[in-house]
N, C-alpha and C positions, 0 to 999 in steps of 0.2 A: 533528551531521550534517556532513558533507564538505562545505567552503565552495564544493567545484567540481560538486557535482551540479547536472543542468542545471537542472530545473523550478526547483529553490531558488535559483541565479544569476537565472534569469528572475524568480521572487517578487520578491525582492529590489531589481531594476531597476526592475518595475513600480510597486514603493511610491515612486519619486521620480520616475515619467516616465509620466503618465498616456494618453499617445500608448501605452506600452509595457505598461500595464493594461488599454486596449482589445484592443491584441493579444493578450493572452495569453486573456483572456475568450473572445474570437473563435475561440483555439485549443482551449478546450477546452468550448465548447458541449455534444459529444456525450457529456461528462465529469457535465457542468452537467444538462442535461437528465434523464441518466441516473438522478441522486442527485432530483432533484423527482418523476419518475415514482414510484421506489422508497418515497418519502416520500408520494406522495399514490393509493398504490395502482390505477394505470393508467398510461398513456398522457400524460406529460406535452409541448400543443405548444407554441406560442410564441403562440400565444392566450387560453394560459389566465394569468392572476392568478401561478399561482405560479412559470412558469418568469420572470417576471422578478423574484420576491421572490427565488429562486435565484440569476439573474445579479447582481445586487444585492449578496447573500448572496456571492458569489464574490470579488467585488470587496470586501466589506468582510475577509474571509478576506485575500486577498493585504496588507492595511494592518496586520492584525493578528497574519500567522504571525509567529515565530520558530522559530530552530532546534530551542530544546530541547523543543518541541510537536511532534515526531516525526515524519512525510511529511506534506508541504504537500496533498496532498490528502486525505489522513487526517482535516486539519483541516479544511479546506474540505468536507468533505460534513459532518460535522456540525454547521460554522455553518448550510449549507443547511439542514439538517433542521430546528434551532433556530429557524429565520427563519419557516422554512413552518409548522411547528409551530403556534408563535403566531399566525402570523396567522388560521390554518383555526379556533385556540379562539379570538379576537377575533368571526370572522363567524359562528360557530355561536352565537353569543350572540345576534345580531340575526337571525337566521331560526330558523322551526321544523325540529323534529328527526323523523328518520325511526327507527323504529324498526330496530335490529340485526338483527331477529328475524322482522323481517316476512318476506311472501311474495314474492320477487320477479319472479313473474311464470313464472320458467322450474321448473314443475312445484312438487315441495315445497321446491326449494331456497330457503333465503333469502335476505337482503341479506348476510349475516354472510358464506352459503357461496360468494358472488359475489367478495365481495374478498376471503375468503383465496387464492382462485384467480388471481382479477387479480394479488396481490399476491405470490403464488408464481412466475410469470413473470415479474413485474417484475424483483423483488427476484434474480431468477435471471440477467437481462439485466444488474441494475447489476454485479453481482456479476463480469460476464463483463469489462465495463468497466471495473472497478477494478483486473482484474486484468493486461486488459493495462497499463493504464498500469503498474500496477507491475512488470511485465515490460522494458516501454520503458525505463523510467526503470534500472533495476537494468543492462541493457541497455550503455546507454550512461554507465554510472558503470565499466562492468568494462574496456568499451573504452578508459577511459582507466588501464585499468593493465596493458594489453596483452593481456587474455583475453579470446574471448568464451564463450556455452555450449555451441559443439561442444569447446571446447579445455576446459573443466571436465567434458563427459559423458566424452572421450575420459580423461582425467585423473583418474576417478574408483576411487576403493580397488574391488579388484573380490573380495577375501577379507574373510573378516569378522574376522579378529585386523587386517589393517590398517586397515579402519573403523573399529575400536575406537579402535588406535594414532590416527589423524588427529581424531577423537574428542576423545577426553585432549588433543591440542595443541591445539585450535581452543578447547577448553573454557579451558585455561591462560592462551589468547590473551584469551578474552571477558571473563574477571575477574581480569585485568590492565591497564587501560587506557593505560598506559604505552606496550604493545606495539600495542595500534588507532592511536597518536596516533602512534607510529615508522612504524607502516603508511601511514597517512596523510599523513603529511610527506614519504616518499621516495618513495611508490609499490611498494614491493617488503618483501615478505615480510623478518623479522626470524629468520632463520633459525635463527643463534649463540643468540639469547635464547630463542628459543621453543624450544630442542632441549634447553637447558642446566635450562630450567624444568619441561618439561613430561617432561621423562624418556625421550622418542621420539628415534630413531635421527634423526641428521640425514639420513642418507640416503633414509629415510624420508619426510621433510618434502619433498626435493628432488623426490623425484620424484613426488609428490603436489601439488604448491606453487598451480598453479594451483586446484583441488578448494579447497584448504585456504584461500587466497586467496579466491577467492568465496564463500564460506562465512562468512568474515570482512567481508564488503563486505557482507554480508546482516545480518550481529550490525550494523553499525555505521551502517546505514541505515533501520533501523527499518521492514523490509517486510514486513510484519502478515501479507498473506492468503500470502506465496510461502513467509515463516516455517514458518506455521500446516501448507501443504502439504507441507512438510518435514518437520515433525515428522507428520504421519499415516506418509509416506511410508517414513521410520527408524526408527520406534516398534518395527516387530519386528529392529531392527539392534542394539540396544543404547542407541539416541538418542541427539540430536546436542541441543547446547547453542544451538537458534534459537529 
């Protein structure tokens, strides 16, 4: 992962400056909370037991990420999970259990049909929160190489043989790592290599560069749900190697 993305410089910092572990907790509360809800099927506030097994669970996250464990909060939601997890089979052990099945009051539905619903909004809100962060974060890794995403929509293949073509180069680029680690170092697209490897006109690459560029900041950052969006998104393009 890019030693200059921000949240991961912040991780980073936080593990030796615990002034700078509370900050960063404090900043991502509605990060924090978001992933306890999702986990415990409702509404989780800062009254309940588990958004501070969460915050907890955050903070032991930030002591324990590394880079090759892929977005810092990728990892961090599921030490949260992990933390709340246990501890909800720890206290189901010492109280009685309600049946899944029962009635719950609101006509035939029952508890079961309660929290899949709870758990369908939650799980729809975290979802909405994960994704901006990883918007943010993707955001402000591209601003440091001089794009943002009107300059990638503007910049984007708009025929489908040059789709393809930028395609084949990004593909060249991602199972090559040579060329992410050249990316990496200078900031700027490998143009000679990736033209000479991938078989695509370099004029092509040029004037595609940024497109092809954030495309490549996405291979090398490991961002799961804008990936994933991507691939729905090019599936009937030919598909893109994210």
């Amino acid at each position: 992962m890019q030693n200059g993305h921000p949240i991961t410089k912040a991780v980073y910092e936080a593990k030796k400056d615990l002034q700078k572990a509370d900050d960063l907790i404090r900043d991502y509360i509605p990060f924090i909370r978001s992933e306890a809800s999702k986990c415990i099927s409702k509404l989780c506030t800062e009254q309940d037991d588990e958004f501070s097994i969460a915050m907890i669970a955050f903070h032991e996250a930030i002591l324990g990420y590394e880079r090759g464990r892929g977005t810092f909060l990728g990892y961090a939601s599921m030490v949260i999970h992990s933390r709340i997890i246990d501890y909800r089979r720890k206290e189901s052990r010492h109280q009685g259990h309600v049946s899944l099945y029962a009635e719950s009051g609101e006509g035939d539905r029952t508890v079961m049909d309660e929290m899949a619903d709870e758990r369908d909004h939650y799980e729809e809100s975290a979802n909405l929160e994960a994704t901006r962060q990883e918007i943010e974060e993707l955001a402000a890794v591209m601003a440091g190489f001089g794009i943002s995403f009107s300059d990638v929509s503007d910049n984007s293949p708009k025929q489908e043989r040059t789709l393809e073509a930028c395609s084949s180069a990004i593909r060249y680029a991602s199972e090559n790592s040579h060329l992410l680690n050249e990316l990496l170092r200078t900031k700027k697209l490998p143009l000679a290599q990736l033209a000479a490897g991938s078989g695509v006109e370099r004029k092509t690459l040029e004037r595609h560069r940024k497109y092809i560029l954030a495309m490549l900041l996405i291979q090398t950052n490991g961002y799961e749900i804008i990936r994933g969006h991507l691939r729905h998104i090019l599936k009937r393009k030919g598909g893109m190697p994210v």
